[in-house]
N, C-alpha and C positions, 0 to 999 in steps of 0.2 A: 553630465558628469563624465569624467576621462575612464572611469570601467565600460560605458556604455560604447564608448568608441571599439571596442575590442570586440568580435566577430563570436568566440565562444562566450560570453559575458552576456551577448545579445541573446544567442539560445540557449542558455541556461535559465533570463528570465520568461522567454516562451514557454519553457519546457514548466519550470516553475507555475507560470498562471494555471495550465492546462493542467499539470498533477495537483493543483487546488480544486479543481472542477470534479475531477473524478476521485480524489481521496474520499470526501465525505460521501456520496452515493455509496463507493464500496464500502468504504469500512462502516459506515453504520448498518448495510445487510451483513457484513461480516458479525460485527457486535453482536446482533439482534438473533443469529443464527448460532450464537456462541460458537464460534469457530474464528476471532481472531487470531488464534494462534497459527489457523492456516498459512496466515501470510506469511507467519514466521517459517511454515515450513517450505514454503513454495520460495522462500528467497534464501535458505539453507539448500535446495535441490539447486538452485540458479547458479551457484558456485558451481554446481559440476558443472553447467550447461556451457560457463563460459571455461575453466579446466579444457573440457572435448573440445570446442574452438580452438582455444590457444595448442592443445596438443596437435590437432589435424592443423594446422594453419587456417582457419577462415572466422570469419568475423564473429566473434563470441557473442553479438547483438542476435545472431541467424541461430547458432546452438542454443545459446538463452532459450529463445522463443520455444523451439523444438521438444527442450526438455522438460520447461513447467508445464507446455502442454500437455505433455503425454502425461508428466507425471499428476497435473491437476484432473484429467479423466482417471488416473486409476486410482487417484483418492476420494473419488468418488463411489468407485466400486466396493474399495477397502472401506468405505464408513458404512457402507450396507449391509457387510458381510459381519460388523461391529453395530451393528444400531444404537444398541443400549449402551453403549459405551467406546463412542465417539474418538474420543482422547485418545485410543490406541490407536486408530490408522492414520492420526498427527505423529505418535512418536517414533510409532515405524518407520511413518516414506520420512520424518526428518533425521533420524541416524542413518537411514539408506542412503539419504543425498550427504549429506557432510561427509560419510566414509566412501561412495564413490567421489567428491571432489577431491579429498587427501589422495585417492588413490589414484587419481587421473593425472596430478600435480605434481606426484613421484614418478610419473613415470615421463614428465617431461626433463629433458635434461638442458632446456635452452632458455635458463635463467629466465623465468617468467615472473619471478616476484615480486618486481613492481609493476606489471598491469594487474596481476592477482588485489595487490595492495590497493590499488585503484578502484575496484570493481567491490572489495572490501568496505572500506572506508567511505568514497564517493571520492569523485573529482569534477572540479567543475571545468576543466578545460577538455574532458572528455566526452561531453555531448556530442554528439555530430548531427547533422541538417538531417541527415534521413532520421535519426533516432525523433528529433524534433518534430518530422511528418510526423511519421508513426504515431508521436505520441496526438498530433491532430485528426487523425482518422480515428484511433483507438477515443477519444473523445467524445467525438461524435456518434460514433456507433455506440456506446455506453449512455449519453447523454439521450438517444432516439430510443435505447432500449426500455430506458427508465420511464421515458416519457407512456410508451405503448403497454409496456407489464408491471408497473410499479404493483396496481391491484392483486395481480396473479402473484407476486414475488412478494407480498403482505400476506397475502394468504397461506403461501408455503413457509413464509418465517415461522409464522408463530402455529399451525395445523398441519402437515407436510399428509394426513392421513384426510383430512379434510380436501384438501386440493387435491389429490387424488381423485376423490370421489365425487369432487365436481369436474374431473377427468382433465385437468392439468396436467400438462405432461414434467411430470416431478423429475424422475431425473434426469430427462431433458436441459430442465430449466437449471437442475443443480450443477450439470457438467458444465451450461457455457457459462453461470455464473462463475467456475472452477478454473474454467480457460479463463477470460474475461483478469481475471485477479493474476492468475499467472504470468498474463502480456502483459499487463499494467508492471510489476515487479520484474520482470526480464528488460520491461525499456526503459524503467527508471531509477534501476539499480547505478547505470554507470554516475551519475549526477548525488545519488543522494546514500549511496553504500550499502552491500548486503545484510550487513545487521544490525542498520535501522531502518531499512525502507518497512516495514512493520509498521512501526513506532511513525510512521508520517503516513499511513493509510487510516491507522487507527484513531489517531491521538484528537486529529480533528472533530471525528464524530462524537468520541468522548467527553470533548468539552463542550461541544453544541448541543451533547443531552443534556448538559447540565442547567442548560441557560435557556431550554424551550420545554413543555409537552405534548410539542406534536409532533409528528412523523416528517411532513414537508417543513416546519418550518427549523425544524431541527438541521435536514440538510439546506435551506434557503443561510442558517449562523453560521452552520460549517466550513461553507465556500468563503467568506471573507476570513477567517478563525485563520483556515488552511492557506489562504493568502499573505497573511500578515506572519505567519510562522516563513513559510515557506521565501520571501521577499526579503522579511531581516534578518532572515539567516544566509540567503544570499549574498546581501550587504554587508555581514558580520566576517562572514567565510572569507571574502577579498578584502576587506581592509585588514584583517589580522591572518590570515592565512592558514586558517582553521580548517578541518574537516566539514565539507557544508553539512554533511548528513547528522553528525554529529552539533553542529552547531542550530540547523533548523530542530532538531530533536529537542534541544535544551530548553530553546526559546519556546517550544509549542509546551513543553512540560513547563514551562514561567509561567504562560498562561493560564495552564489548567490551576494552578496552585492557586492565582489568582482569582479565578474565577471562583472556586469552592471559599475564598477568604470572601468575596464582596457578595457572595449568598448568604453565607454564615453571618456577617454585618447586618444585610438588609435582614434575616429573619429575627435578628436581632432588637432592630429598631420597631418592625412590625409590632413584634411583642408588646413591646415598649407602648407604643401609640395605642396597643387594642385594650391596653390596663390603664394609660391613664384619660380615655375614653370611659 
């Protein structure tokens, strides 16, 4: 097809397979940990990150990174200082970061608000090859991680006091899971937009709970779920020239709708067959 000919179009659908890969793993430890919201707030500090880029001049890909790192270790600190009540050190570091991005952003004066708009929204002619590595290395490391601690990272979802006490290193494991989600949103913000790259880490795993009860096979639906969102909202994005993030978001929320209607159906029929049995 004649988009495939085109150079950003090719890494966008790289970029694309590879945020399918790793969307389901994280967001369903995200879900499972209730702390989706995190990612909302790690891609609300992401704004500033790229903001400090674009005010110092350097690649807002390198500030990105910088910033949700630091900031996903010290929300970690912050949800311990809050234990029982999690929620506040999400809405802290998230009015921290959107009021340092607004304030980073006024103090540029060099008309930056169409790459802001870009890093917003998504762009798909904005991927660049290193971004594309990155996102093959962050993969892989994510993918080896899962593969070696899934056990230990099951045990601290649902017992964080039990793993402990089987000497788990707990906030070890919480901080690089904190990094980990942070880089994943810092390098796949320029593709898919600061306020829904969220809504594309989560949305997947949400729908492959729907449709499994178990732990792996739940992320085994995920990864195609996140595919087929992620794919025809590519598809969708360049033939009409839509927002991709926005338009992979819609499409993956078509699915979930769908999916809770042909559950609703089938328990439906169930019913049906066990009465007039």
């Amino acid at each position: 097809m004649e988009m495939f000919l085109y150079g950003f179009m090719q890494r966008a659908f790289q970029a694309s397979i590879l945020i399918s890969i790793i969307a389901p793993l994280l967001g369903l430890f995200l879900i499972l940990r209730r702390q989706s919201l995190m990612a909302d707030t790690l891609a609300h500090v992401s704004l500033a990150g790229v903001a400090l880029g674009l005010l110092v001049s350097i690649n807002p890909t390198w500030s990105n990174i910088i910033m949700v790192v630091a900031v996903a270790i010290i929300l970690e600190y912050v949800r311990m200082l809050y234990r029982s009540y999690s929620e506040v050190s999400i809405a802290i570091l998230m009015s921290a970061g959107m009021a340092l991005a607004l304030f980073l952003m006024s103090l540029n004066q060099g008309g930056t608000t169409l790459n802001i708009n870009q890093f917003l929204f998504g762009s798909i002619v904005t991927i660049s090859l290193d971004q594309v590595w990155m996102l093959y290395i962050l993969a892989t490391i994510i993918v080896i991680l899962f593969v070696l601690f899934r056990k230990a990272m099951y045990v601290l979802i649902f017992d964080e006091e039990t793993a402990f006490t089987a000497g788990l290193p707990v906030k070890s494991m919480s901080i690089v899971f904190n990094v980990l989600t942070g880089v994943t949103i810092a390098i796949i913000m320029p593709i898919v937009g600061s306020l829904l790259v969220s809504a594309i880490l989560i949305l997947p795993a949400a729908i492959s709970m729907r449709m499994s009860k178990s732990f792996t096979s739940t992320i085994i639906i995920g990864i195609p779920v996140a595919l087929t969102g992620m794919l025809s909202g590519l598809f969708a994005s360049y033939e009409y020239g839509t927002p991709p993030g926005a338009t992979i978001t819609l499409i993956l929320i078509l699915i979930f709708i769908l999916t809770i209607l042909l559950k609703y159906i089938l328990t439906l029929v169930s019913r049906k067959v066990q009465k007039s049995n």
